[in-house]
N, C-alpha and C positions, 0 to 999 in steps of 0.2 A: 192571456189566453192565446193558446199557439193554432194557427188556422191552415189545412191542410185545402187544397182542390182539386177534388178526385177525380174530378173529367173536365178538360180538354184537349185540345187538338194542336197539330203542327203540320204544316207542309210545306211545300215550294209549288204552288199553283201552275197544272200542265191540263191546258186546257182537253185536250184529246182523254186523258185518262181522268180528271176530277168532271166527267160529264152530270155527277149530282146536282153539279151548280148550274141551276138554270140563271138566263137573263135577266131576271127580275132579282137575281141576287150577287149582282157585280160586286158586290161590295166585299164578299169572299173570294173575288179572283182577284185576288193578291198573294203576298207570301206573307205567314205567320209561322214564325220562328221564338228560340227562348230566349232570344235577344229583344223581342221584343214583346213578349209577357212580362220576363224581371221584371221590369219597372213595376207595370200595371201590382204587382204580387205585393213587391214591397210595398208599395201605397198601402196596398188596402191591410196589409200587416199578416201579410201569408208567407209562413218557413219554405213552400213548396208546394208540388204539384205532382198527379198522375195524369199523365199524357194514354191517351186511348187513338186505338186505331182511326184511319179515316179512308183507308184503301184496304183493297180486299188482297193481298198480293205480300208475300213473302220479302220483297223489298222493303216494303212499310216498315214491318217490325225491324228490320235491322237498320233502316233509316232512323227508327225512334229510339231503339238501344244507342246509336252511335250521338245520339241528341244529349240521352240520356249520361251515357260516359263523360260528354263532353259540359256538363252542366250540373252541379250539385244539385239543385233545387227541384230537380225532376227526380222525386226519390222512388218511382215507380213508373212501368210500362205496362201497358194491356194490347197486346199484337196479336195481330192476325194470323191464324194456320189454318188449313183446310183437313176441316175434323172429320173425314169424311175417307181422306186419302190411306193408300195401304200402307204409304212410308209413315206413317203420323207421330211412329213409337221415335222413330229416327229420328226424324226432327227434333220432337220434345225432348227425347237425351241429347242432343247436340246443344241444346238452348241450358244447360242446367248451371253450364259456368257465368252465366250471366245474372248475377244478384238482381237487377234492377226490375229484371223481366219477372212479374208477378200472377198473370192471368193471360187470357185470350179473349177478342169477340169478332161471331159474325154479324152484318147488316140481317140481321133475319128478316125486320120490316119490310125489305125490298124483295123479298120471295115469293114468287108464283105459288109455291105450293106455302100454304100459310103452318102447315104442321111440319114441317121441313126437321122440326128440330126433333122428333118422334120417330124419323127414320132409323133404323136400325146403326145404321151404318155411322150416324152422328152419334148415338148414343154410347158406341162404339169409343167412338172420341173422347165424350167426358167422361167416363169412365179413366179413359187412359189420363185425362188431364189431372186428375183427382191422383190416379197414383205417382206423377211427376210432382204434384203440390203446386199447382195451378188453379186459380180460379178461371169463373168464367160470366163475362159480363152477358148479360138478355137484353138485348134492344129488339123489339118488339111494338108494334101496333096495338090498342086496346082490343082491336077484334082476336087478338093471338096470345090472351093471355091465361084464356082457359088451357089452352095449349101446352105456355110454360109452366103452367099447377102441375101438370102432367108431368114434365122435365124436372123439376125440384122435388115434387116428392118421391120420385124414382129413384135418387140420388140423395139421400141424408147426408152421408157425410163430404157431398162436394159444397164447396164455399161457391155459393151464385147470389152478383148482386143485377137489382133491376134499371135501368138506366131510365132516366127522364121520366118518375114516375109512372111506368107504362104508356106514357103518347096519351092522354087523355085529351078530349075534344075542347079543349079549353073555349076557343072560340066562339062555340054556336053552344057552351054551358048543359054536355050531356055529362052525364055523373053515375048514373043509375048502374047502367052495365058493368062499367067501367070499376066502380064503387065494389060491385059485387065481387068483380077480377082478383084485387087488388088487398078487400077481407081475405080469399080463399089463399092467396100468394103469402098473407103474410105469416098463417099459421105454420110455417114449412121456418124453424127458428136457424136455417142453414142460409137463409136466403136475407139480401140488406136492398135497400131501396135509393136510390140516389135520387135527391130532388134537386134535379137538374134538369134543361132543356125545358122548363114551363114556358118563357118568356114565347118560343117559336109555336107553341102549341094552343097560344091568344090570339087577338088580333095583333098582329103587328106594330100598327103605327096607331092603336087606338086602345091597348091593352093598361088595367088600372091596377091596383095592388090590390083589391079586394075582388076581383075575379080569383086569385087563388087560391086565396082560405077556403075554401072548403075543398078544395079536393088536398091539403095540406092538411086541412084537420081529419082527409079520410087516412091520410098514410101513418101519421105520428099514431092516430087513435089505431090503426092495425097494427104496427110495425112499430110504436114507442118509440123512447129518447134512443134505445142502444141501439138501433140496426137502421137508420139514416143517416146519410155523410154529405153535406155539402160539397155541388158543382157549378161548375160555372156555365158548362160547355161553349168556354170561348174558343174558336172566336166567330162559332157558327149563333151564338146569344145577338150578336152585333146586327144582326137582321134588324130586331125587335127592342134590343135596350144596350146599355152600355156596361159595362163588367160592375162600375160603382152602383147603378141601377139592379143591376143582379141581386150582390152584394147585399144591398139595404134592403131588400125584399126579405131575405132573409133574415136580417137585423132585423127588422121591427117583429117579423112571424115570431123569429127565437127568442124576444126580447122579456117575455116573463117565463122563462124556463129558470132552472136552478141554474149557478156557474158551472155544476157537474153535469149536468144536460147539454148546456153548450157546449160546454169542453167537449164533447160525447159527439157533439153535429159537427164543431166546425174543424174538429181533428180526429179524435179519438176512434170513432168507428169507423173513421179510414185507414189509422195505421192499425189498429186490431184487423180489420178483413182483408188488406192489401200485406199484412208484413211488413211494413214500411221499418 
């Protein structure tokens, strides 16, 4: 079974501009490079990876394409552009010679205005992304996902997937809202789910394997075998657990699925939505 991981990360840690990292998370002020996932990849018996943004800033994506170029195993990017901007066509044609480059995301999470993504002006943008053949990742808060229903079903035929199952409250065990979100998101069959980023959305240093089944059995039961793809989101996971920890969360959850089901999570509906 061939195993794809549709999100994580790379940088060279500058502490002025990766001001995300608070002190309480030294552990990411380091450098994480594809020299130093290979390993962890082979281990665990992964062909490759999509690398996703982590800066908001037009360097990023050419820092990650050039990662990309420079590393088979990275068979896909998701970089950042400002969907917003008037040059945005410009850009997105200048980006078309680059095979690897597959989609865009912004941090919406971290926006003041929480419908940010409903402005005119962005919507603007995915539009444009959709006629370039770009998807577009949603990172998103649970309080902002009535928001994204709004953005997906405006949009049929753009390919958007959801990152970190929506940010749900893992920790203090809300469901409800969240749950409701997450039904209405998955009737939109343009839209895929990434179950990624749980471990950070638990208790950290006290999180068990059975806190996530149920918000895993709300996304599989909305969202089925075909439109969820296994992530790692290393190496910001390392807060909470270790990539093999990751991993085996999702081994035992996937572990009475058919082979075609798997094949389906831990590759398949990554290279079908990325183009891989």
């Amino acid at each position: 079974m061939s195993r794809i991981d549709s999100h994580q990360h790379f940088w060279i840690y500058q502490a002025e501009r990766d001001t995300w990292i608070s002190d309480q998370e030294s552990i990411l002020k380091d450098d994480f490079m594809p020299e130093h996932l290979l390993p962890i990849l082979m281990h665990y018996g992964f062909e490759g990876c999509v690398v996703v943004q982590a800066d908001q800033s037009d360097e990023e994506t050419l820092f990650q394409l050039k990662n990309a170029e420079e590393h088979s195993f990275i068979k896909g990017v998701v970089g950042w552009v400002d969907l917003q901007a008037k040059d945005l066509e410009d850009k997105l044609a200048g980006y078309q010679g680059y095979d690897k480059l597959k989609g865009f995301r912004h941090i919406l999470q971290g926006e003041q205005d929480r419908a940010l993504m409903l402005r005119p002006a962005f919507k603007k943008g995915i539009e444009l992304l959709g006629k370039y053949g770009y998807s577009y990742d949603i990172l998103v808060l649970s309080d902002q996902l009535e928001y994204a229903e709004t953005l997906v079903a405006e949009f049929p035929d753009q390919p958007f997937v959801l990152d970190h199952l929506g940010k749900p409250d893992i920790k203090n065990g809300k469901i409800s809202d969240w749950s409701r979100g997450i039904k209405a998101l998955a009737k939109h069959e343009n839209l895929y789910c990434k179950a990624s980023g749980m471990v950070t959305e638990a208790d950290l240093s006290n999180w068990k394997a059975t806190d996530f089944k149920p918000y895993l059995d709300v996304v599989f039961e909305a969202f089925g075998t075909g439109r969820v793809m296994f992530g790692s989101d290393w190496p910001v996971c390392r807060l909470a657990a270790t990539y093999g920890q990751v991993t085996g969360l999702m081994e035992e959850y996937t572990s009475s699925f058919s082979k075609q089901d798997q094949d389906q999570f831990w590759s398949g509906n990554a290279v079908r939505f990325y183009k891989l």
